[in-house]
C-alpha positions in Angstrom: -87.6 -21.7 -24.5 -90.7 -21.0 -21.9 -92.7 -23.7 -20.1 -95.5 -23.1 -18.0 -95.7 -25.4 -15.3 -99.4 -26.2 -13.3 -99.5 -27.1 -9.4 -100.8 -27.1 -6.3 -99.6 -26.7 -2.8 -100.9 -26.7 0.8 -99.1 -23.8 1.9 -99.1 -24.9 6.2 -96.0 -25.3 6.5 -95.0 -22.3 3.9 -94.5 -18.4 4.3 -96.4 -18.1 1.2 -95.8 -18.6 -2.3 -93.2 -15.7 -2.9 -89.1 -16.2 -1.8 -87.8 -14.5 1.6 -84.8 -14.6 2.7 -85.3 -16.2 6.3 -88.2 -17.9 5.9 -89.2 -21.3 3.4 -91.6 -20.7 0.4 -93.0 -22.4 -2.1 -91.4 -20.3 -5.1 -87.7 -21.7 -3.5 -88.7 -25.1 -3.1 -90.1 -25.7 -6.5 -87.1 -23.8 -7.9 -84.6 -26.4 -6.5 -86.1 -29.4 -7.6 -86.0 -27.4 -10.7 -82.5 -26.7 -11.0 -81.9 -29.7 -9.4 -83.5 -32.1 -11.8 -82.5 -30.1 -14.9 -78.7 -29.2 -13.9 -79.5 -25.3 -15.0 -80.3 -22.7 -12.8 -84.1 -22.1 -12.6 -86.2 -19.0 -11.7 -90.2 -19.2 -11.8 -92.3 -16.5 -12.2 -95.6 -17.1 -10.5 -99.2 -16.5 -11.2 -99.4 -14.2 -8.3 -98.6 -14.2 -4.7 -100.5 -16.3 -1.6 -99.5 -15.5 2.1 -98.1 -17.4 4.7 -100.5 -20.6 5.5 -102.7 -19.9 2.0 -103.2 -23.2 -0.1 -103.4 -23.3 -4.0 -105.3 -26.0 -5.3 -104.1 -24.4 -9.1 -101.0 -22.1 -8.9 -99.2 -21.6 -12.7 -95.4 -20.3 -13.0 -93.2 -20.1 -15.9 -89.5 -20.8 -16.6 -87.2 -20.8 -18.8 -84.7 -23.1 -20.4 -82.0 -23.3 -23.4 -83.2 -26.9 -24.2 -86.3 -28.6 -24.9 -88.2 -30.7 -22.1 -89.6 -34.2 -22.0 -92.9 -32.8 -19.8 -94.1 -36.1 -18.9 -90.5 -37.3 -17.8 -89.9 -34.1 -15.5 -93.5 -34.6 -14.2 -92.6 -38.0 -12.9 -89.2 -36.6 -11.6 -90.5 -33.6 -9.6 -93.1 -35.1 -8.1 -90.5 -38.2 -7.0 -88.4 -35.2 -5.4 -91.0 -32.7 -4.4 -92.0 -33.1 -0.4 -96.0 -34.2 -0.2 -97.2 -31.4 -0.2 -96.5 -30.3 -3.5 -97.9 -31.8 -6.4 -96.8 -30.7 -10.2 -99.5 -31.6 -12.8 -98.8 -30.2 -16.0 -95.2 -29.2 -18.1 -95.7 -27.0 -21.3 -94.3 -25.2 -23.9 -95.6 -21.6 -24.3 -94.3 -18.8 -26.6 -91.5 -16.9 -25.4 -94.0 -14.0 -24.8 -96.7 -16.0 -22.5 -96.5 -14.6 -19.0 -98.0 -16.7 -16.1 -98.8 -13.1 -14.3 -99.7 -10.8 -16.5 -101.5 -13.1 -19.2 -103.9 -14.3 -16.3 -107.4 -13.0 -17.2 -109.1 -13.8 -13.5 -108.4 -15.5 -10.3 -111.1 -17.6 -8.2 -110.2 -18.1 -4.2 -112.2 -20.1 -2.1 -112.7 -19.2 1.5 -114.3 -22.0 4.4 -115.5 -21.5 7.4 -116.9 -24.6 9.4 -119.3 -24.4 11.9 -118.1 -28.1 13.6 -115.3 -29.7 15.1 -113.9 -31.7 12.5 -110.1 -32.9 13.1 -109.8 -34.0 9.1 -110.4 -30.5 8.2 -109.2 -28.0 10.7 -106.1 -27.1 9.0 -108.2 -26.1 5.9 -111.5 -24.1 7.5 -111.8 -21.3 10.0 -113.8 -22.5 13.0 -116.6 -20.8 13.8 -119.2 -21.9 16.1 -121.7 -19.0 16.1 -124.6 -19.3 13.4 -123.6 -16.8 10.7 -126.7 -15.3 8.2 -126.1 -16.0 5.1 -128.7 -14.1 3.5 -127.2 -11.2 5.0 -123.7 -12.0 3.8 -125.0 -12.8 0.1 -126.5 -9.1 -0.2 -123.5 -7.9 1.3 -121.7 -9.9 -2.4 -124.1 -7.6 -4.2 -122.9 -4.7 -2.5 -119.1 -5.5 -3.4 -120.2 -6.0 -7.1 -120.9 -2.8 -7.5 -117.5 -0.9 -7.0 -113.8 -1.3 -7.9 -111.9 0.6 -5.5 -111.2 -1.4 -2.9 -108.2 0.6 -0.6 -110.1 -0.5 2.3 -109.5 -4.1 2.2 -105.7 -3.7 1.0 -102.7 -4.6 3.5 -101.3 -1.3 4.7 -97.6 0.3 3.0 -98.3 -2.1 0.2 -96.3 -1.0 -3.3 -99.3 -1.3 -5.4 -99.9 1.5 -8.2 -104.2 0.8 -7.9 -106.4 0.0 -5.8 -108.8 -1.2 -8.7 -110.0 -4.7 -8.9 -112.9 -6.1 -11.5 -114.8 -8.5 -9.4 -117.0 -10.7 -11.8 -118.6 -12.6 -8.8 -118.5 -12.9 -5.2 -121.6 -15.4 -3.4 -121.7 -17.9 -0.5 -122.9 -21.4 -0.5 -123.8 -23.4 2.5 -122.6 -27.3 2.0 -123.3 -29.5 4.5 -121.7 -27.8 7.8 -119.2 -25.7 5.3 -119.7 -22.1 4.1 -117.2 -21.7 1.3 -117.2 -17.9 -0.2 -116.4 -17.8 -3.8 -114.7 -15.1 -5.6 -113.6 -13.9 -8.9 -111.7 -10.8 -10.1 -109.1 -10.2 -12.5 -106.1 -9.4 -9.9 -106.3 -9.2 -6.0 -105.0 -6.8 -3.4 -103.3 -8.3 -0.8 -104.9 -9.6 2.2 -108.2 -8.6 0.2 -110.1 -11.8 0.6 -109.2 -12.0 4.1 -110.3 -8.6 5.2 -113.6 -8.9 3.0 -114.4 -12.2 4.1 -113.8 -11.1 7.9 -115.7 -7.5 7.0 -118.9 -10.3 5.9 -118.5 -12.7 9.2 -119.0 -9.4 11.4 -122.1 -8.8 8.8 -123.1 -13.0 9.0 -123.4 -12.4 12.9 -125.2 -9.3 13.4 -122.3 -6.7 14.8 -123.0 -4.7 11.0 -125.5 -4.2 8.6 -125.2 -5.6 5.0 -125.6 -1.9 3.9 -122.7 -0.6 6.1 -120.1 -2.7 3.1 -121.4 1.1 1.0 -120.0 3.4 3.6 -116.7 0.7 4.2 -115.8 0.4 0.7 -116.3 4.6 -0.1 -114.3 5.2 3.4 -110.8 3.8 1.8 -109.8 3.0 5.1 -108.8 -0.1 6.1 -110.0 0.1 9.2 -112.9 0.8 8.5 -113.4 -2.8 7.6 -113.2 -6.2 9.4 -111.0 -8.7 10.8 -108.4 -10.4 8.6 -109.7 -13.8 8.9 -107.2 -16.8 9.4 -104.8 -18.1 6.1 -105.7 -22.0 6.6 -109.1 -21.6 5.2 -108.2 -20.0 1.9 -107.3 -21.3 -1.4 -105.9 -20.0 -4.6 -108.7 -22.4 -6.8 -108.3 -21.4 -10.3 -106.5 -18.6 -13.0 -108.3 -18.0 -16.0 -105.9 -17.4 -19.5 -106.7 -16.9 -22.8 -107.0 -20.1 -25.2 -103.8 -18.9 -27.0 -101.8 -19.9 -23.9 -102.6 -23.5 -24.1 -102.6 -23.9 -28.0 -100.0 -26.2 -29.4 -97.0 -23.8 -30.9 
């Protein structure tokens, strides 16, 4: 049988979501308390892979299982077991089909930047004191809506087959003394919201022109583009499936 399982993670002290073999991740703790609490031997499949430092505030996987689960039970048990900064929130039986990567429909990230000193939040917002335009940066979220090849924001020697990405929105909002960037696309290149985030901090303080994200997005170069901004201020915020995935079976 397949269960989904729903969860979040601050990923500080983790070398991303995906299993290495010197390094901890969150895919290898949550698959020991797994096997652990269930006495079989458990692989996840997650949604999709965060770096090193990147927090989820909703992450899926799925697993499965010769027997059936008492959800609320092994919710109760994993979090009991699972260090504090892993938190497991929903258990649930899926068809043997559903697929917590490939049945996601879109992925929302969150990126802060704070423009103060604040020691509650530093491990969660990349610090920057210069004023940034956000104007500037919001046309620069119009440009980006209109194209779907995005090479120039992808990691170098990555394995991917595409380079194409269906952004459904991408916008800033000001809160308080927090800029938060928003985005939403069906899948994600990696490093992509780091590189486009830094490519629109150069544009928020004046060293490019909103109209220069054209001539970076047709180059294909990754160089072309800016800065890979730091991991602590980006989260994994929520993964879109179809209704089916949740239905009662």
């Amino acid at each position: 049988m397949r269960y989904f399982i729903e969860f979040s993670y601050n990923g500080k002290a983790y070398h991303g979501w995906q299993k290495q073999p010197n390094a901890i991740s969150v895919q290898q703790v949550l698959e020991h308390a797994l096997t652990t609490l269930l006495r079989a031997p458990i692989s996840v499949m997650g949604a999709g892979r965060t770096d090193a430092g990147v927090h989820a505030a909703q992450m899926y996987a799925h697993f499965d299982i010769q027997t059936a689960l008492d959800a609320e039970t092994l919710i109760y048990k994993i979090n009991w077991f699972l260090p504090p900064d892993i938190a497991v929130h929903r258990v649930f039986k899926v068809r043997d089909t559903a697929h917590a990567r490939f049945n996601a429909q879109s992925r929302t990230y969150h990126y802060r930047i704070s423009n103060t000193k604040n020691v509650f939040t530093h491990d969660f917002a990349y610090k920057i004191h210069l004023p940034l335009d956000l104007d500037k940066m919001n046309e620069a979220c119009k440009i980006l809506l209109q194209y779907r090849d995005f090479e120039c924001f992808s990691k170098s020697n990555t394995d991917v087959k595409t380079y194409f990405c269906d952004i459904k929105e991408a916008y800033w909002i000001l809160e308080g003394t927090e800029l938060t960037f928003v985005i939403t696309a069906d899948r994600f290149l990696r490093n992509m919201v780091r590189a486009i985030v830094g490519t629109m901090v150069n544009i928020g303080l004046g060293k490019m022109e909103a109209e220069q994200m054209h001539a970076i997005i047709q180059s294909k170069d990754r160089g072309e583009a800016g800065f890979s901004v730091p991991a602590q201020g980006l989260f994994l915020m929520h993964i879109e499936y179809p209704d089916s995935i949740f239905n009662a079976i």
